[in-house]
C-alpha positions, -999 to 999 in steps of 0.1 A, spaced: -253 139 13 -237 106 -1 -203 94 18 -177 109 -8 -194 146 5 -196 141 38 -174 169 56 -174 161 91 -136 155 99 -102 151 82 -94 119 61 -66 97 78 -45 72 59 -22 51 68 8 43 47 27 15 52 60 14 37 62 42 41 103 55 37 99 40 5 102 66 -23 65 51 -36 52 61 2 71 94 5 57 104 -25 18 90 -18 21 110 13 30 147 -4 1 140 -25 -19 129 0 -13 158 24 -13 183 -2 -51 173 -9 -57 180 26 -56 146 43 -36 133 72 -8 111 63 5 81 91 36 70 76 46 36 91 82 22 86 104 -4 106 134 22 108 132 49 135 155 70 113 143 69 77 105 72 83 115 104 105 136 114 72 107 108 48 84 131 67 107 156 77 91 190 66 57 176 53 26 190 71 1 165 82 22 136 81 32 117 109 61 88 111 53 60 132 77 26 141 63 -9 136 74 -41 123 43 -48 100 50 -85 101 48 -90 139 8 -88 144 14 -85 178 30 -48 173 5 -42 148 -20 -44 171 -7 -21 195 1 5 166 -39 4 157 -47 10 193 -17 39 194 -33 51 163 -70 52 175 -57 66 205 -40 94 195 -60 102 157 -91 83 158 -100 59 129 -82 57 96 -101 63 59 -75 45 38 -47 17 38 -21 22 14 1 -10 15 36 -2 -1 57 -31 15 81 -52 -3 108 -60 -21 122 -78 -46 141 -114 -51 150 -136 -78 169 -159 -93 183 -173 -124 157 -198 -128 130 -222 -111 160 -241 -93 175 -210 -82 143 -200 -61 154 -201 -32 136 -204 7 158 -176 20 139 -156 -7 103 -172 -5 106 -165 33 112 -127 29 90 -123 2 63 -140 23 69 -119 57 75 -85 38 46 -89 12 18 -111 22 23 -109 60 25 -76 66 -7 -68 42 -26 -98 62 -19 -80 96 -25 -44 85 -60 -54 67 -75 -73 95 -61 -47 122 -78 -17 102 -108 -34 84 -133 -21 113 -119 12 102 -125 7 65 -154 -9 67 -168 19 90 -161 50 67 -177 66 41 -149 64 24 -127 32 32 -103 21 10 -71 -6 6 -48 -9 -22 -15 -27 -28 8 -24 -54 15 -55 -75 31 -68 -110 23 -76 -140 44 -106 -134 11 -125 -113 -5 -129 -154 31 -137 -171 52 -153 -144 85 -164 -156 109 -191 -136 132 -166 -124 104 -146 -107 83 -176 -94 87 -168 -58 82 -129 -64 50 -136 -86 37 -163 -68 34 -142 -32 22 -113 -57 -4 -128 -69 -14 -143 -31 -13 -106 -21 -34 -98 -51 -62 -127 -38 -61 -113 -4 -73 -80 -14 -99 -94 -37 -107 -112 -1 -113 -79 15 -131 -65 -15 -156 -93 -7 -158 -87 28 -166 -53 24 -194 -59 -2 -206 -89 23 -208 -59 52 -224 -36 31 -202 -11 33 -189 19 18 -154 2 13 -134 -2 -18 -105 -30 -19 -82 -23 -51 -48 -39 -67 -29 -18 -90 -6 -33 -111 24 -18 -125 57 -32 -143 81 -18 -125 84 19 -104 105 45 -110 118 77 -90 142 106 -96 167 89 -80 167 62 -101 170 86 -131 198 103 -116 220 74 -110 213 58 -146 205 84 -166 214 60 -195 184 41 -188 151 51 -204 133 31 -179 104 17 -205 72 5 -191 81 19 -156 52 40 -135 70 69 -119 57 71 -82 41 105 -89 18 89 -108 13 65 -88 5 86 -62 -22 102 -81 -41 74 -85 -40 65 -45 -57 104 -43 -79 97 -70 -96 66 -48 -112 84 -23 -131 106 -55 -145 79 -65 -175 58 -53 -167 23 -37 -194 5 -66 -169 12 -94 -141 3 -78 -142 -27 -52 -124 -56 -61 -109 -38 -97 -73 -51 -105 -62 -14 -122 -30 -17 -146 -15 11 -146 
């Protein structure tokens, strides 16, 4: 019985970003195929909201960029569910400017700590994890703006594609341990959610990848073995 088979006990992930509409919606889909769902967010009140009513997800508090409280989450977690199966890294934000002179610090710095940091603390806290299952797996979102940055989006593109080489650095780790773990960046333009659509229903949103789909393809990971897809940058 090969790892994607093997039956012995539920699949955990951990989301984080999770209050995002991107993470609420890669939790239904991930609970609705039977898995459990950690849903980490630094606000007490909106990762409650974003679980509220969804079976098999559970809303945790932790600011992702203090490694220090990362670390105790992983222990909380291992405590209380045992070892996750997946990291889904949904953290972010945008800034930009008007141009290269209007790239700012203010913006590099948040860009830095909500991106890049964050993804540093959570891989390294949860590799053992990953790299112990059958069916281990990180992926981040990212841009197509890393291949065609422009000077209004340096900063945003620049810690982009840093996030992107930082997966590709756990992709090699986990092919250096042998293990069953799959490291994967999946690109997209831009998101889009009903929200959105509802307040600009004007806007045909071209190019966009609605979070429903995006969702699907963080379910369709754990189907597939870790071979095909370790270290694949996926546009979507």
């Amino acid at each position: 019985m090969n790892g994607l088979e093997e039956p012995r006990r539920q699949r955990t992930v951990l989301i984080a970003g999770g209050s995002s509409p991107a993470g609420i919606a890669a939790a239904r889909v991930l609970t609705g195929a039977g898995m459990r769902v950690l849903s980490v967010g630094s606000d007490a009140s909106r990762i409650s909201a974003a679980v509220a009513g969804m079976t098999g997800a559970t809303g945790l508090v932790c600011d992702l960029a203090d490694a220090s409280e990362v670390a105790a989450l992983a222990g909380r977690i291992h405590a209380e569910h045992g070892p996750v199966d997946g990291l889904v890294h949904l953290v972010g934000g945008w800034r930009g400017g008007k141009g290269l002179a209007a790239q700012s610090d203010a913006d590099w710095d948040f860009l830095h700590r909500s991106v890049l940091t964050t993804l540093r603390n959570t891989s390294r806290a949860f590799y053992p994890d990953l790299a112990a299952s059958p069916v281990g797996r990180l992926a981040i979102v990212s841009s197509t703006s890393v291949t065609a940055p422009t000077a209004g989006n340096a900063n945003y593109a620049a810690i982009k594609a840093a996030a992107e080489a930082w997966t590709l650095a756990v992709a090699d780790a986990f092919a250096t341990d042998a293990s069953q773990g799959a490291a994967v960046v999946l690109v997209v333009k831009a998101l889009v959610d009903d929200a959105m659509r509802a307040a600009a229903p004007q806007r045909s949103f071209p190019g966009f990848t609605d979070v429903s789909l995006l969702a699907q393809e963080f379910l369709a990971l754990f189907s597939h073995p870790a071979a095909g897809l370790n270290g694949r940058r996926q546009i979507l």
